[in-house]
N, C-alpha and C positions, 0 to 999 in steps of 0.2 A: 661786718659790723664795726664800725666807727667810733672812735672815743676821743672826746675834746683832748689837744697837745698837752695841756698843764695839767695832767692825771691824778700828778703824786701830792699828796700832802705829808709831814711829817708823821712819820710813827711814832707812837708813843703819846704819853701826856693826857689830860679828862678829855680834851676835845674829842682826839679820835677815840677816846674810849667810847664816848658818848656815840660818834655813829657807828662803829664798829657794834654797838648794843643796839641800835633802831635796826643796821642791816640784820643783826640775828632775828633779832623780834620778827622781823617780815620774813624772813627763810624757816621761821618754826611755823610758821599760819601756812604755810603753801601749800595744796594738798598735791597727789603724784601726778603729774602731768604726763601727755605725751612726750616732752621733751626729756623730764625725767627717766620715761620707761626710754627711750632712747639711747639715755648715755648710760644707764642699765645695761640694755643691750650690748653696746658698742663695747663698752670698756669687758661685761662678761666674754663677749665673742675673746677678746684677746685674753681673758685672765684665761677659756677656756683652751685655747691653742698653746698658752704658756702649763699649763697642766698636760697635755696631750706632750708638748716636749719632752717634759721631766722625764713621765713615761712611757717616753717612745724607747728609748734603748734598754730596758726591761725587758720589754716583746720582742726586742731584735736581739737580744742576749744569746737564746737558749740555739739561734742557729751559727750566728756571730761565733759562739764561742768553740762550736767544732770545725767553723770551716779557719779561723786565724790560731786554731787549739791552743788556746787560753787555759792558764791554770786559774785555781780559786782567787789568787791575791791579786792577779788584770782584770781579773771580771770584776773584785769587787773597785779598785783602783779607779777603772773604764764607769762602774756606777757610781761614784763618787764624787769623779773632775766637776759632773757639772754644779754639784752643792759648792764645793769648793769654792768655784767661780761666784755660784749667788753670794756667798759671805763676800765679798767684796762688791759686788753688784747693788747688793740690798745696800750698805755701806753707805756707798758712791753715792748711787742715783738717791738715796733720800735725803741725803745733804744735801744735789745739786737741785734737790725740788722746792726746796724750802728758798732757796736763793733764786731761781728763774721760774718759778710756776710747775702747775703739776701737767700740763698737755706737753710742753717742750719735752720731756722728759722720759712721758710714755712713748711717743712717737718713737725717736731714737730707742726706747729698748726694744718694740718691736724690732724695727730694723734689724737690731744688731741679733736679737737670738733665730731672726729668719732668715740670716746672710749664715747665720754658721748650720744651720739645718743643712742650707745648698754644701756647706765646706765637706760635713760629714758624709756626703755620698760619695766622698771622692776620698775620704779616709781608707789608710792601706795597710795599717797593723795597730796596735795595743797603744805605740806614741802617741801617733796621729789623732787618733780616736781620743784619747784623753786632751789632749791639746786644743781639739774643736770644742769638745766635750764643756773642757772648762769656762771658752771665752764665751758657749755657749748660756753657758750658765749666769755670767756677768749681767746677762742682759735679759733674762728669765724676774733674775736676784733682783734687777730694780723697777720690773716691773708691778708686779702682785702688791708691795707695800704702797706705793705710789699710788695706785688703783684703787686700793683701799682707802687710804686720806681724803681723793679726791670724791668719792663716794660717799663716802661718810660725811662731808661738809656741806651739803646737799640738803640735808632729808631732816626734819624733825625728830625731836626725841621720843614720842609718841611713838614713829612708825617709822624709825632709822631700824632697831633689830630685824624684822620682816622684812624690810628693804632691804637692805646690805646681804643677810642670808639669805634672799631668795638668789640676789645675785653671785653672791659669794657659792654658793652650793654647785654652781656649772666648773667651778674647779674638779670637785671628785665625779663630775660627769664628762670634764676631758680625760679624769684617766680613766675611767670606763671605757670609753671611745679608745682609746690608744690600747685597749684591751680587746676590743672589735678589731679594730684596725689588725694589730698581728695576727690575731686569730686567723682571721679572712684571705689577710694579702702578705705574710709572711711563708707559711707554707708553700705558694704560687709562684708569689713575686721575688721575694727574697725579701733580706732584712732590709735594705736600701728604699723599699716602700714607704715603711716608717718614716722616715725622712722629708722624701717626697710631698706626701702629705701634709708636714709641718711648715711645705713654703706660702700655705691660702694664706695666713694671719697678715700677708703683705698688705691688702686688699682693706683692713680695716684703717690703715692711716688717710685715707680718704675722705670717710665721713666724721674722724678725729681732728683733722687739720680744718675744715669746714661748716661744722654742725654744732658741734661742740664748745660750750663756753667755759672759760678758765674758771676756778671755784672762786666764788666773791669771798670767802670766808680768808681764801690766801690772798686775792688782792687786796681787800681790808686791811689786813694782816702789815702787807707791807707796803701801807701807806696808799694804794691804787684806790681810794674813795668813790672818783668818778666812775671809773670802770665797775668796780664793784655795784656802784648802783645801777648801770646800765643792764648788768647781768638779773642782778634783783628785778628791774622793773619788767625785765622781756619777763622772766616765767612768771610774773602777776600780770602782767598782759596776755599770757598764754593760756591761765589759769580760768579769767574771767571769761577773756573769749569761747573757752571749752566748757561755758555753765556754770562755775564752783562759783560760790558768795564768800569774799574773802572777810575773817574776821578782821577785825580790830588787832593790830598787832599791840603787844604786852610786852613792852621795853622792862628788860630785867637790867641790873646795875652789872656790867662786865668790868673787870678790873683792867686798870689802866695796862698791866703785865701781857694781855692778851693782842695788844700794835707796839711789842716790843719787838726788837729784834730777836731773831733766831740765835740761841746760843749751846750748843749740845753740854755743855759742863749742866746745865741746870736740869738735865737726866739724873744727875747724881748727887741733887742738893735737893733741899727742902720735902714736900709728901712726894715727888717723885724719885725718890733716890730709891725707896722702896717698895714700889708700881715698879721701877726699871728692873731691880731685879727679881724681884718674881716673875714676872712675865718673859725672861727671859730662861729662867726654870722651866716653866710652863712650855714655851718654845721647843727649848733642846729634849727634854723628859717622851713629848707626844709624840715629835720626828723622829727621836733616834727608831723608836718602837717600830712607828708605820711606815717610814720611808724603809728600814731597813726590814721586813716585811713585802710591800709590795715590790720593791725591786729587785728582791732574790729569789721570789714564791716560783715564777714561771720556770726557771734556771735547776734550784734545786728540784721539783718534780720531773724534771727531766736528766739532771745526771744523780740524784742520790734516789728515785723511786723506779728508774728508768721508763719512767713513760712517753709513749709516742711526743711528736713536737707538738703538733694539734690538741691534741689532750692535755698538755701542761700550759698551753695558753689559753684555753679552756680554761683549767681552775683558776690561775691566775686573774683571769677576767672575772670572775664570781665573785672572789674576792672585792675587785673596784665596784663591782654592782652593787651589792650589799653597801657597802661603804657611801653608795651614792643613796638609796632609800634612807639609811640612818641620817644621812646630813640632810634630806627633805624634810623630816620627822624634826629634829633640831631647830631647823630654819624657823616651822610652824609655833614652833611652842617654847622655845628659850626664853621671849620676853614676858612668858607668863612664870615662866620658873625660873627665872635669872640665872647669870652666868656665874656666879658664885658656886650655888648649889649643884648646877648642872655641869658642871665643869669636877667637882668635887665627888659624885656619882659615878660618873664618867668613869674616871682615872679607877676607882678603885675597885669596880663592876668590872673592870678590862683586864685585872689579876688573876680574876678568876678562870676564866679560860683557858690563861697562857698555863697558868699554875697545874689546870687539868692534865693538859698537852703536857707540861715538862712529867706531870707522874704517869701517864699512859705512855711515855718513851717516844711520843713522836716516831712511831713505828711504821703506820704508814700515809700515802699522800690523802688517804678519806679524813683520819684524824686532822691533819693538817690542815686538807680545806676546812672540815668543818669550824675546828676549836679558832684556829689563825684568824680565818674571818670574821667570824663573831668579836671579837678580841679588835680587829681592826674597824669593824664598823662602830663599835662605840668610841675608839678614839680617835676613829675621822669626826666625829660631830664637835671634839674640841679644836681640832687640825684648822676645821675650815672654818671654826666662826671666830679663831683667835685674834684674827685682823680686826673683825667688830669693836672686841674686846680689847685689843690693842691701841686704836684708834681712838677710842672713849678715853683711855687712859689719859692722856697728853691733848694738852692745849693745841689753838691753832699753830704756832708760832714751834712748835715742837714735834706737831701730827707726823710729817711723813720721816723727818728723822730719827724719832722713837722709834715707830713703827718699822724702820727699814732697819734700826740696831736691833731691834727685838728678833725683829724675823733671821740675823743674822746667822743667832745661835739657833732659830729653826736649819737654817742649810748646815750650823756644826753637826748637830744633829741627825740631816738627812748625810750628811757625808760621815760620821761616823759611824751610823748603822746599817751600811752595805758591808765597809770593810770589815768592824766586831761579827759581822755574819760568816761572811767568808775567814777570818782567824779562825774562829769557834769550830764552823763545821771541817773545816782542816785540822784542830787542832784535839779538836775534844766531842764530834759529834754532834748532831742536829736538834739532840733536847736541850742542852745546855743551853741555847740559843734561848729558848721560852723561858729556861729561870731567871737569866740576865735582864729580861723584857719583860718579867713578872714584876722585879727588883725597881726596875726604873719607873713604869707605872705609880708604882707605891709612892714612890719618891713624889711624883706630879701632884697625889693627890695631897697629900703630909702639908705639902708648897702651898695648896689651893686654901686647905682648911685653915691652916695661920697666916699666910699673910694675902689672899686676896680682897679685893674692895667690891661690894654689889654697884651695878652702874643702868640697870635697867630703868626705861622713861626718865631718865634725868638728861635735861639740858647739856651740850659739853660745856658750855662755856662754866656752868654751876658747878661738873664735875673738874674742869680743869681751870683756874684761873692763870 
């Protein structure tokens, strides 16, 4: 698709506010298209294979770690490189999205976290592995927030929550799969499967590079007018053609701040200074719990319960299963119970579990599965819809950048509560772990009940000027 040479108009000023407001107006009237369910698909397919990464070396762990005989502090180290890497990932790439568009960007992160998937089969000890581990992560880190933005600029406020979480929900269904996947082909094959498996996501830059149209909300944004309406007029030509009667679009007044340029300092000024930091609370509080959780569960059942290897990636899979129903259930019903309230439920429903587990002594792995997953299936329904929630936050002019700072302190998060796991149970035993993970919980929800904002069926542009 084609777009006249002299594209760009100046950002900023009533003018482009003025159509940057007509193109919203027409993108809220749209109903979900095939094309729609498309980049639905596409971009899930990859947030899903970006999830199957995280926790592919989880599953590879618990054999990993007798044949390279790892102590606690490399295994949690080895689970960690790759958070590591997303804080600068998420960073990077949502800067660079804001400045060149949200498709350049995803493209390259695929690549880069399926070029180091191949690196890691060829990993030979505890460096190596952290080394692949990390750059792997780089490119993980800027996918998911990127994905999100571009998603979310899409879809009406009516029907963005259901959209976004149906899509967003195939995250805790890659790590299920990557909890299949060991199960099945670790025992057989070895850990190096894992791996394996993580080179398909290659395959999706195809129908990304070809299919797929840049968000008109970001070429609006910066100054791309023509383009933006090219984009606009194909899915109302796609819409009509497929039956829907399109209304009347309802031009709301957008502030002239919305074809401004991108400037990250304005994270930390005016109503979003305090949007930035809660949600960035919200972030580190929900990861430290579940990442460090899912990616020790298969590991410890097998050297602190000593159960066979099959059998502890058995529970450990249970655990992503559960976690995947509860974020269905979420998807369904958050914009009926907003993300304030559910999010504030959430956090402090997930205490109670942990708080059982730490007075039953975490004795043995049946408490574990049981109480640990209960505990992680309610705080994956805030895990995976935080993007949503994130995304609503912040204008367009600030979407993928917020978003990709927020999610930062999600990978501080995921990279701090592998290792606090591994400390604890080296240092002070396996219940301890659930009171430190009861504490932080509390913490999340404390954060949600005073300073979050309700954001459900509102406009973004109404909720972020």
């Amino acid at each position: 698709m084609r777009e006249p040479n002299n594209t760009k108009t100046m950002a900023g000023g009533p003018n482009a506010a003025r159509i940057n407001a007509e193109l919203v107006a027409r993108l809220e009237r749209l109903p979900l298209t095939r094309r729609l369910t498309l980049i639905r698909v596409v971009i899930g397919s990859a947030t899903f294979f970006d999830a199957y990464t995280v926790l592919a070396i989880a599953f590879a762990m618990p054999q990993l770690s007798s044949e390279w005989h790892l102590n606690a502090g490399e295994i949690g180290m080895i689970l960690s490189a790759g958070y590591v890497g997303q804080i600068f990932g998420s960073l990077f790439f949502g800067h660079l999205a804001e400045r060149i568009g949200r498709l350049p960007v995803l493209l390259f992160t695929i690549l880069l976290f399926v070029s180091m998937d191949i690196a890691c089969l060829f990993a030979w000890g505890a460096t190596s592995m952290i080394i692949f581990r990390f750059i792997q992560g780089i490119g993980t880190g800027g996918e998911v927030p990127v994905a999100s933005a571009y998603i979310n600029e899409f879809v009406g406020a009516r029907k963005r929550g259901r959209f976004f979480l149906l899509y967003e929900v195939i995250f805790p269904v890659g790590l299920m799969f990557a909890g299949i996947a060991g199960y099945f082909l670790v025992p057989v094959v070895g850990w190096k499967a894992m791996f394996i498996v993580g080179i398909v996501p290659a395959l999706l830059t195809i129908p990304m590079r070809w299919l797929m149209p840049e968000s008109p909300r970001w070429l609006a944004s910066r100054g791309h007018v023509h383009k933006a309406e090219t984009v606009v007029a194909m899915l109302e030509k796609e819409a009509v053609k497929a039956g829907h009667t399109l209304s009347e679009p309802v031009v709301r007044p957008v502030d002239p701040k919305a074809t401004a340029r991108t400037d990250w300092r304005e994270l930390f000024s005016g109503i979003y200074k305090k949007r930035t930091f809660m949600i960035w609370m919200l972030w580190i509080c929900v990861y430290m719990v579940n990442n460090g959780l899912v990616t020790w569960l298969p590991t410890l059942y097998k050297q602190t319960f000593n159960l066979p290897l099959q059998t502890s990636l058995a529970y450990g899979w249970v655990t992503s299963a559960v976690g995947v129903v509860a974020s269905a259930l979420c998807a369904l019903l958050i914009d009926r119970v907003g993300r304030k309230r559910w999010y504030t439920v959430a956090f402090l429903a997930a205490t109670v579990p942990l708080v059982i587990l730490t007075a039953l002594g975490a004795v043995s792995a049946t408490q574990v599965v049981v109480f640990a997953s209960i505990a992680y299936a309610i705080l994956q329904t805030i895990s995976f819809s935080l993007y949503l929630y994130s995304a609503e936050l912040y204008p367009t002019r600030l979407r993928a950048i917020g978003t990709g700072f927020g999610s930062a302190w999600l990978r501080a998060g995921s990279a701090i509560g592998p290792i606090l796991v591994g400390w604890i149970v080296d240092n002070y035993g396996i219940s301890l772990v659930f009171t430190v993970f009861a504490a932080v919980a509390l913490i999340g929800g404390l954060v949600t009940v005073f300073f979050a904002i309700e954001t459900k069926g509102r406009v973004l542009e109404e909720l972020s000027p």
